[in-house]
C-alpha positions in Angstrom: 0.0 0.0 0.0 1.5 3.5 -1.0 -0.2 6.8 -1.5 0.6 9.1 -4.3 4.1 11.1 -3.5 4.3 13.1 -0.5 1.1 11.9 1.1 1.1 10.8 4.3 -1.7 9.2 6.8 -1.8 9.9 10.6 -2.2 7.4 13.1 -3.4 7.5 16.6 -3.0 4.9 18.9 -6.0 4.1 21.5 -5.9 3.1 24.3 -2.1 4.2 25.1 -0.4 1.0 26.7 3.3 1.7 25.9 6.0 2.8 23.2 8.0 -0.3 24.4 6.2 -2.5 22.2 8.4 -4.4 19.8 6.1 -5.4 17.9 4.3 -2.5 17.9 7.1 -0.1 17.0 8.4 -2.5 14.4 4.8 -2.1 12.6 4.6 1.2 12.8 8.3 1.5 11.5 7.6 -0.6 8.5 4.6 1.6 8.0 6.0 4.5 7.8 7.9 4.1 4.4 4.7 4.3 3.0 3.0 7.6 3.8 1.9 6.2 7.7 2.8 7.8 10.3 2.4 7.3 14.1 1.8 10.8 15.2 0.7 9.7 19.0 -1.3 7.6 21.4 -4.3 8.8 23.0 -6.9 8.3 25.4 -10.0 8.4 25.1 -11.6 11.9 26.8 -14.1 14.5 26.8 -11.3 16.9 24.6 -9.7 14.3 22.7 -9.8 14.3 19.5 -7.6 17.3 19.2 -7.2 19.5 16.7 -5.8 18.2 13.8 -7.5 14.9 14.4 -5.9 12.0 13.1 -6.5 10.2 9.8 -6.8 7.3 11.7 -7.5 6.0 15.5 -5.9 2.6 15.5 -7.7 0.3 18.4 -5.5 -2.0 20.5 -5.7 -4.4 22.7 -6.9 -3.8 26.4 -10.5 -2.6 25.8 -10.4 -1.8 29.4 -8.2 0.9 29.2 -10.3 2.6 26.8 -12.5 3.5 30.1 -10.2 4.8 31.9 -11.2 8.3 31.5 -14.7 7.9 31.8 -16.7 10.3 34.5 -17.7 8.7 37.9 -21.1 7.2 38.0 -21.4 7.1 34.2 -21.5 3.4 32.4 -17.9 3.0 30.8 -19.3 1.1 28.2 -21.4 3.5 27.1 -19.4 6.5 27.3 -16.5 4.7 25.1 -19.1 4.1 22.6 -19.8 8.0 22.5 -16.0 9.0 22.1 -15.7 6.5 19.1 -18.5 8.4 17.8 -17.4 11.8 18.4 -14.1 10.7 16.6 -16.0 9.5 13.7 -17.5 12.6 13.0 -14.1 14.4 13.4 -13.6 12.3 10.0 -11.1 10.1 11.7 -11.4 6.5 10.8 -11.6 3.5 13.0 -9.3 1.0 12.9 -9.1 -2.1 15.5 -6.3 -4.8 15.8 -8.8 -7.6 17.2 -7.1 -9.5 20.2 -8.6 -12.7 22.0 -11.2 -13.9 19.9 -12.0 -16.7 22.1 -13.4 -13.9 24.3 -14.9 -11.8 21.3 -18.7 -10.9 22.5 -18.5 -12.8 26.1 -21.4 -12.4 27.5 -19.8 -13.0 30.6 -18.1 -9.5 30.3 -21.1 -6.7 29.2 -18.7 -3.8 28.8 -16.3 -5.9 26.8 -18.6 -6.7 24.5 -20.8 -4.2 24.1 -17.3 -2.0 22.8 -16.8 -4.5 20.6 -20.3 -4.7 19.1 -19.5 -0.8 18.5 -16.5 -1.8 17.1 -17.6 -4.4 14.6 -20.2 -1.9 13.5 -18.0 1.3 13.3 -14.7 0.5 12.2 -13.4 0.8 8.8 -11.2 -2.4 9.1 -10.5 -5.1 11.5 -6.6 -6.3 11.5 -6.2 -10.0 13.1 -3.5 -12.0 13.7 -4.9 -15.1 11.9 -7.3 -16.6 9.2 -9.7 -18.2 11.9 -10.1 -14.4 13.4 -10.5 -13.0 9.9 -13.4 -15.5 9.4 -15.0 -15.1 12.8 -15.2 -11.4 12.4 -16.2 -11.2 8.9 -19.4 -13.6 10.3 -19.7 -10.8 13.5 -19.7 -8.0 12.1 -21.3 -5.7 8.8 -19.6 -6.0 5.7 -16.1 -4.8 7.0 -12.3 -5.3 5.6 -10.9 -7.4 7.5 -6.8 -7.8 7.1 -4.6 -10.6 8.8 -1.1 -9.6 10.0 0.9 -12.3 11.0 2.3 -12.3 14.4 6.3 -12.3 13.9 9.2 -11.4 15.7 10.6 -8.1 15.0 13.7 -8.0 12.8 
């Protein structure tokens, strides 16, 4: 994937779990000779996005953390799902790197899968780390690109 010379694509991170990650970095290295560029992490908040937003918010693992930020005495779940939808109408796009899909919509865990239900609907593309994931969401969710990334070692 390239865009046409001089273009470039900004990525946000969400939620922020650490610039330590070799994987991660080595990712975000790789995408960056062709027009992507990590230009932070961010957490989810009442001011966030910023202005410029981001081309791209790039979910991670650790729904949890999405939360984090969320007002006393208001349901997580639901605010998470209104700060993903105040990003979308910023124009940003939602990516999400789907983790644990053993887990994916346990009922078990209602604010878990109640983000990813917002997820499956909202984002623009699901990455996964394996063809049984690409298949599971593709059956989850609306018509959605779904893109498998190996998990490797960093070089």
């Amino acid at each position: 994937m390239s865009f046409p010379a001089g273009a470039r694509l900004s990525v946000a991170r969400a939620p922020w779990t650490t610039d330590e990650n070799p994987y991660q970095l080595a990712v975000y290295a790789a995408l960056a000779a062709h027009g992507i560029d990590l230009v932070g992490t961010a957490d989810l908040s009442e001011e966030w996005p910023t202005d410029p937003a981001p081309d791209v918010l790039h979910i991670q693992w650790r729904l949890d953390r999405l939360a984090r930020r969320a007002p006393q005495g208001e349901d997580p779940a639901t605010w998470v799902c209104d700060r993903l939808d105040q990003v979308r109408r910023t124009g940003t796009t939602l990516a999400w790197t789907v983790h644990e899909p053993g887990a994916l919509l346990d009922p078990a865990d209602p604010y878990r899968s109640s983000v990813e239900r917002h997820l499956l609907t909202h984002a623009a593309v699901a990455l996964v780390h394996d063809e049984p994931t690409a298949r599971l969401v593709t059956a989850l969710a609306r018509p959605l690109r779904t893109r498998e990334l190996p998990v490797a070692p960093p070089p």
